[in-house]
BAFI-3210 file (N, C-alpha, C; in Angstrom, 3 decimals, decimal comma, padded with zeros to 6 digits):
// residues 152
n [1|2|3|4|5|6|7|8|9|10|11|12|13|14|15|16|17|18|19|20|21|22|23|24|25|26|27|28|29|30|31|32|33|34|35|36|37|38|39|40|41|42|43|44|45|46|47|48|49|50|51|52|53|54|55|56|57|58|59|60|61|62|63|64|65|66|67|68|69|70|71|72|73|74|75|76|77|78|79|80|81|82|83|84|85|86|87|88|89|90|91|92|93|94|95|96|97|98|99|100|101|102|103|104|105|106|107|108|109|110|111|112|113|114|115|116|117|118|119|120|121|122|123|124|125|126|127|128|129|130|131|132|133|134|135|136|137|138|139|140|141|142|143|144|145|146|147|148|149|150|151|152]
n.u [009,925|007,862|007,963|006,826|005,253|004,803|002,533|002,251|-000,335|-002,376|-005,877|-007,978|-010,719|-011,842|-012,025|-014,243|-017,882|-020,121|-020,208|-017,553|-016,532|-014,790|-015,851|-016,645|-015,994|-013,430|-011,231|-011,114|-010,344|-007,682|-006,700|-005,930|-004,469|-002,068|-001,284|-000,695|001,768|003,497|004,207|005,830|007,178|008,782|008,474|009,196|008,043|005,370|001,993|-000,070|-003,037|-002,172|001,203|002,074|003,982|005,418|002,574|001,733|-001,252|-003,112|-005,520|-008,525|-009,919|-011,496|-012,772|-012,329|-013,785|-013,431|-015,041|-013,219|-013,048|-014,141|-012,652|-011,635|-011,714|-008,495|-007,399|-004,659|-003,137|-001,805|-001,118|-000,923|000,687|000,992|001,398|-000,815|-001,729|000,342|000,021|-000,035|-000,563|-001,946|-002,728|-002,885|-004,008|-003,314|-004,660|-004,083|-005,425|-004,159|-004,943|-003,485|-001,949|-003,512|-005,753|-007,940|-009,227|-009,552|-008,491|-009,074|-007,824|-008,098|-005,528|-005,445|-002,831|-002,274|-002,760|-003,397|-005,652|-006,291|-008,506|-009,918|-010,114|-008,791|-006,464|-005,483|-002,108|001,050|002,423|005,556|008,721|010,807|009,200|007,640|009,946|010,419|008,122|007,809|009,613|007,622|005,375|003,005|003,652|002,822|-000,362|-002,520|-004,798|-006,496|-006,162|-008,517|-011,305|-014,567|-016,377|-014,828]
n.v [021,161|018,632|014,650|012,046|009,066|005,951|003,979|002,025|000,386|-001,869|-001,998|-004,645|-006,333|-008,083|-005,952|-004,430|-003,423|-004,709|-003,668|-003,101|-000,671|000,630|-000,492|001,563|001,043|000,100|001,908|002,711|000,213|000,355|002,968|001,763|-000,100|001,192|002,984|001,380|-000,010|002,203|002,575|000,434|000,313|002,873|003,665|001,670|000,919|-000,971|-000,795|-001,954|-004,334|-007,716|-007,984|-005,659|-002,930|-002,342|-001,800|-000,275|000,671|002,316|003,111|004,801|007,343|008,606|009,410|010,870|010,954|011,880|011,602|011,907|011,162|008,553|005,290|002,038|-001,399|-002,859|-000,204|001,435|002,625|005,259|005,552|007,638|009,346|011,500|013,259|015,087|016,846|016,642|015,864|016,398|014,063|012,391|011,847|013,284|011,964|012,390|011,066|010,513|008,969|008,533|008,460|008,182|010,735|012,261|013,565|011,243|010,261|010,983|011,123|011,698|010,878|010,199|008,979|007,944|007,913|005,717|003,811|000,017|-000,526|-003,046|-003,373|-003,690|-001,107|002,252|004,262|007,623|008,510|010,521|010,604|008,845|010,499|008,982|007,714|010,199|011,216|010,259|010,470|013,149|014,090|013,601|015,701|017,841|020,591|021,970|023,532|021,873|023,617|021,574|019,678|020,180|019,495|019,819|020,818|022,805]
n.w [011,050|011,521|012,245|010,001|010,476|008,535|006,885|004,477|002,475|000,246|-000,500|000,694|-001,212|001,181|003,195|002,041|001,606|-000,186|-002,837|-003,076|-002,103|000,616|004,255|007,245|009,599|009,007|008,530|011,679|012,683|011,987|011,948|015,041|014,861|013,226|014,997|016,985|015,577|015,754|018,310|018,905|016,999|016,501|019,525|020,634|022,704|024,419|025,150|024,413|025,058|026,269|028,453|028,947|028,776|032,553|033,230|031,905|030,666|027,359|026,840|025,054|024,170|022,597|019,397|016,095|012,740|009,334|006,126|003,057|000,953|-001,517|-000,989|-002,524|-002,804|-004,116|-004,556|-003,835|-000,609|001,541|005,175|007,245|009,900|012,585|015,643|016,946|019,131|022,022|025,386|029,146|029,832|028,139|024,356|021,087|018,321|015,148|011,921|008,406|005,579|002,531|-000,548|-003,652|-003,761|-002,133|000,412|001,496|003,649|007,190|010,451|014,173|017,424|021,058|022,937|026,482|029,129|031,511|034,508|035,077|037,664|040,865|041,082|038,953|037,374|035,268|036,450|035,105|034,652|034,606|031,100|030,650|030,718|029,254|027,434|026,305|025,190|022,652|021,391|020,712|018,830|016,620|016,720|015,001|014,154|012,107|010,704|008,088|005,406|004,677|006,899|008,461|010,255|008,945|010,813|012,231]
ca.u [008,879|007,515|008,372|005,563|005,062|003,781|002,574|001,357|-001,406|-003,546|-007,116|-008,357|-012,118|-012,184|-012,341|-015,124|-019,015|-020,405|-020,194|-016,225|-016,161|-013,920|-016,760|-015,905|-015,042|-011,954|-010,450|-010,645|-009,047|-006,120|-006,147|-005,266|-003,395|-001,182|-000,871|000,572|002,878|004,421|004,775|006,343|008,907|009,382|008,719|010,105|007,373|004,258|000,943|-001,846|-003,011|-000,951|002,563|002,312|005,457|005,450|001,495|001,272|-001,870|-003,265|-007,308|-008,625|-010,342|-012,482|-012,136|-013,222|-013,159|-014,455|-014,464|-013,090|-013,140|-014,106|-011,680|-012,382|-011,004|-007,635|-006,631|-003,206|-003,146|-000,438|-001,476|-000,117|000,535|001,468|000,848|-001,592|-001,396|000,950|-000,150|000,972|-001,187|-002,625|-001,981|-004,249|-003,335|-004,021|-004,209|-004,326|-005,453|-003,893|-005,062|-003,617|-001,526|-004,693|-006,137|-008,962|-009,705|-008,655|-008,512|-008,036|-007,566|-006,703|-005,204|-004,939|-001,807|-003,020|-001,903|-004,403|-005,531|-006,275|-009,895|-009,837|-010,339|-008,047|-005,953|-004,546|-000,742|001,940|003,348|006,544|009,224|011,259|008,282|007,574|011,260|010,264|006,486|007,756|009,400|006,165|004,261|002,485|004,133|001,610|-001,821|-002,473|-006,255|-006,966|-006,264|-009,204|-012,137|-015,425|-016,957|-014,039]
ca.v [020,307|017,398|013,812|011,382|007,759|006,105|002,991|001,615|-001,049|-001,829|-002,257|-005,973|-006,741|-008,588|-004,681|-003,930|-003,853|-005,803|-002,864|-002,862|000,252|000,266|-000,594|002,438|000,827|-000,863|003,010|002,986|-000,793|000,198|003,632|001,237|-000,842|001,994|003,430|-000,211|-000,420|003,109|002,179|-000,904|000,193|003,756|003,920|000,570|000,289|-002,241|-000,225|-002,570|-005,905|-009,051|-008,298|-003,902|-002,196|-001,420|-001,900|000,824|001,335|003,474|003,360|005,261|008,020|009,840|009,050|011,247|010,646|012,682|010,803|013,012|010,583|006,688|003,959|001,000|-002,544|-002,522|000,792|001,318|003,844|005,594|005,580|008,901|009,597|012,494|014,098|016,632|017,193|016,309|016,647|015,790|012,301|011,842|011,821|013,208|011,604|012,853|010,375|010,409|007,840|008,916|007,975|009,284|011,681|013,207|012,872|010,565|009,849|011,241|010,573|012,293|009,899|010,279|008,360|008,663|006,975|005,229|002,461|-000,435|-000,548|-004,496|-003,588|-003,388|000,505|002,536|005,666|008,310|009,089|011,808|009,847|008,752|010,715|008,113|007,878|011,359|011,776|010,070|011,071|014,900|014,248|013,512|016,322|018,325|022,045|023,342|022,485|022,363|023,546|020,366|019,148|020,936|019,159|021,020|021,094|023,455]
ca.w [010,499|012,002|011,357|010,060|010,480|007,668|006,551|002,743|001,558|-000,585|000,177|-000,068|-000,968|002,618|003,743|001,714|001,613|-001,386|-003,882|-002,976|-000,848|002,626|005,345|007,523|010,486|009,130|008,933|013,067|013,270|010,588|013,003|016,333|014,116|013,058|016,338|018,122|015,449|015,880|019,549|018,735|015,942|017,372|020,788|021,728|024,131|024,397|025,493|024,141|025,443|027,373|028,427|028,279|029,751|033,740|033,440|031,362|029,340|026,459|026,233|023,949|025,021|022,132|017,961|015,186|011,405|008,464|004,659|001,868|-000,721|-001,058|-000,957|-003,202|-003,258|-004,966|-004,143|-002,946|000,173|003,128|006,109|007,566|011,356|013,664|016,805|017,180|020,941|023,238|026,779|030,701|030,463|027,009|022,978|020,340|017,114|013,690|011,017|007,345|005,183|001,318|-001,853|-005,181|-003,245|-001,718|001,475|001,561|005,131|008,786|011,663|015,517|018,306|021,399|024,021|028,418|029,876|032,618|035,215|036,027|039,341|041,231|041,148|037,019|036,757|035,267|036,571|034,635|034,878|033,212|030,228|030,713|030,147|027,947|025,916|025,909|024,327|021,484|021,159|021,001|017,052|015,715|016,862|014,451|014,034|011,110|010,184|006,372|005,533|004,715|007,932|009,288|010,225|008,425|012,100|012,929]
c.u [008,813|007,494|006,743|005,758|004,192|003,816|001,859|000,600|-002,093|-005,023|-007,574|-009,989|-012,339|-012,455|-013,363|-016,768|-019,073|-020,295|-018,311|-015,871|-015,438|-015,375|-015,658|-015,106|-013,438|-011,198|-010,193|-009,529|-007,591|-005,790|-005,474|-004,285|-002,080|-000,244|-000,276|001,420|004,063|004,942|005,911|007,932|009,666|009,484|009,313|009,186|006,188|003,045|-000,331|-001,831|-002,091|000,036|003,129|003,930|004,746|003,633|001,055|000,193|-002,430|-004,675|-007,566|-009,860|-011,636|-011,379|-013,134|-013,023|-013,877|-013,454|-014,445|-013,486|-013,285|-012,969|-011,884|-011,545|-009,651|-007,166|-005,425|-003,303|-002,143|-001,330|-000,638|-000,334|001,436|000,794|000,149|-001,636|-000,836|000,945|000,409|000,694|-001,509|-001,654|-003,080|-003,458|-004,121|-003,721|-004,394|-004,378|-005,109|-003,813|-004,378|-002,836|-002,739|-005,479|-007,823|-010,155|-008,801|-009,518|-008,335|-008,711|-007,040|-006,936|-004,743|-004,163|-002,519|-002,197|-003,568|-004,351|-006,357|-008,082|-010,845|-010,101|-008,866|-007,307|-005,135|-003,204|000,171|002,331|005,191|007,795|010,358|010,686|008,008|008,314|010,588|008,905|006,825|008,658|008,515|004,706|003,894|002,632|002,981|000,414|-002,391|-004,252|-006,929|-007,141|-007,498|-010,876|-013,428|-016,182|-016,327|-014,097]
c.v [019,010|016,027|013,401|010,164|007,458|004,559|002,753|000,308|-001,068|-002,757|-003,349|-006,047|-007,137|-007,281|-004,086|-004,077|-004,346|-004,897|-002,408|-001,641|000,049|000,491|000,702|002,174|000,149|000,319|002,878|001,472|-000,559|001,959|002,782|000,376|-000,367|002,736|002,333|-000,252|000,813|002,825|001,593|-000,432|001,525|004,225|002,831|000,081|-000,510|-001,472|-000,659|-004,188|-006,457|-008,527|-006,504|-004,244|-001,668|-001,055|-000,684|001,180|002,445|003,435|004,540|006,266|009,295|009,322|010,328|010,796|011,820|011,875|011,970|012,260|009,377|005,877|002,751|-000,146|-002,541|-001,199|001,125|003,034|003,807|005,549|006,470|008,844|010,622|012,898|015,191|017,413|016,767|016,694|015,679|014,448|012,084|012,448|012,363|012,851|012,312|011,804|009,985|009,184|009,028|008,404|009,000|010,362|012,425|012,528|012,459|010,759|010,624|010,995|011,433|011,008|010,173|009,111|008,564|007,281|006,508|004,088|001,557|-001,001|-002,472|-004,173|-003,588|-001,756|001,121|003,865|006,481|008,246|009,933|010,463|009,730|009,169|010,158|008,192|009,024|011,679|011,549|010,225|012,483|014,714|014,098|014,698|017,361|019,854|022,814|022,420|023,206|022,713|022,010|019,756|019,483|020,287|020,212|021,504|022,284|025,142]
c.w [011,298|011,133|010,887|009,889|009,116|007,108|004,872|002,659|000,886|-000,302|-000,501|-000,401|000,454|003,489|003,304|002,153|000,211|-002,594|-004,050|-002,443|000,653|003,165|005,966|008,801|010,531|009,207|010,888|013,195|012,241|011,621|014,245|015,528|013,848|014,197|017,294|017,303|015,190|017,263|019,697|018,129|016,221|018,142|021,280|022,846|023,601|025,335|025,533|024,342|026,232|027,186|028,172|029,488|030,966|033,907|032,744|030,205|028,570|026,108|025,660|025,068|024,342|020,188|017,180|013,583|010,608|007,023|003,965|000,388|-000,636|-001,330|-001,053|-002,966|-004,209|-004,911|-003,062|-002,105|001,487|003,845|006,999|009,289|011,966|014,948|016,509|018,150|021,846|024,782|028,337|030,132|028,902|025,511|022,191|019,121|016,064|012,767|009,475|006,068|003,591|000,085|-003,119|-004,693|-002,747|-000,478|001,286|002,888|006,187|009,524|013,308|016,428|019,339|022,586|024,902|028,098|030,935|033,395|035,390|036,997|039,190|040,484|039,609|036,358|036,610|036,178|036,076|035,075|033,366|032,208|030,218|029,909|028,856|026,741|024,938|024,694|023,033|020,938|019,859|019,372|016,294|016,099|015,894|014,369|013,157|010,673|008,597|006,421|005,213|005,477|009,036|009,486|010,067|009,498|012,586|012,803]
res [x|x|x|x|x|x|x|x|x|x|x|x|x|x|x|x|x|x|x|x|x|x|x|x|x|x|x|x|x|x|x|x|x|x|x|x|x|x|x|x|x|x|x|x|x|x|x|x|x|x|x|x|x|x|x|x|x|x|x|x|x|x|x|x|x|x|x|x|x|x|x|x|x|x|x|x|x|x|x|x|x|x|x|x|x|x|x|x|x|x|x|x|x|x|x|x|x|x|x|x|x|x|x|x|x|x|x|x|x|x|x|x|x|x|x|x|x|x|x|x|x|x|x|x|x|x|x|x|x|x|x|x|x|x|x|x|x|x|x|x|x|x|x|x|x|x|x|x|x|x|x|x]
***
């Protein structure tokens, strides 16, 4: 079984639209949000913004979401994370937003490794095996039907 990262909050009005619903884009910044601070607390490494590791960044490379259920002001919710794909250069994340024990919201995400070059463009590279190491416990062994986007 695969591990999972996981964070808890509860949703402030300041996240809402005026009827107290989550606006939907705060799901993608509480996705990058989630994803720098797995880096951070279990990779050890620094990928986003001033001061990355060895110039190493993580642009984003393709997001999807699909809502299951709304998420109001005052609602206390996980914030679930695993791997979905682990490949040479990139990450696809899966990420579950959980209300009530029930999944609300997801997420896939993924992200290219990359170096940047003088001229400001990026260039792919393999992901570093260090990182790798610790990538490769969070990857995603079984997919529940739920996990299944209705496109699929």
């Amino acid at each position: 079984m695969s591990r999972v990262y996981e964070k808890s909050f509860v949703i402030q009005f300041s996240h809402c639209d005026p009827t107290g619903l989550v606006f939907h884009s705060n799901f993608f910044t509480w996705a990058v949000d989630t994803e720098e601070n797995f880096f951070n607390e279990v990779v050890g490494e620094n990928v986003f913004g001033p001061g990355v590791n060895d110039g190493l960044y993580t642009p984003m490379a393709g997001i999807r979401a699909e809502f299951k259920s709304p998420v109001w002001a005052g609602d206390k919710v996980k914030f679930r994370l695993w791997i979905d794909k682990l490949g040479k250069r990139s990450v696809r994340w899966f990420f579950c937003i959980v209300k009530n024990d029930a999944p609300a919201v997801w997420i896939t995400e993924t992200l290219v490794f990359t170096h940047l070059q003088e001229d400001g463009s990026f260039v792919s590279v393999d992901i570093p095996e260090r990182i790798k190491r610790k990538l490769e416990p969070y990857v995603r062994t079984e997919r529940e039907p739920w996990q299944v986007f209705r496109t699929e």
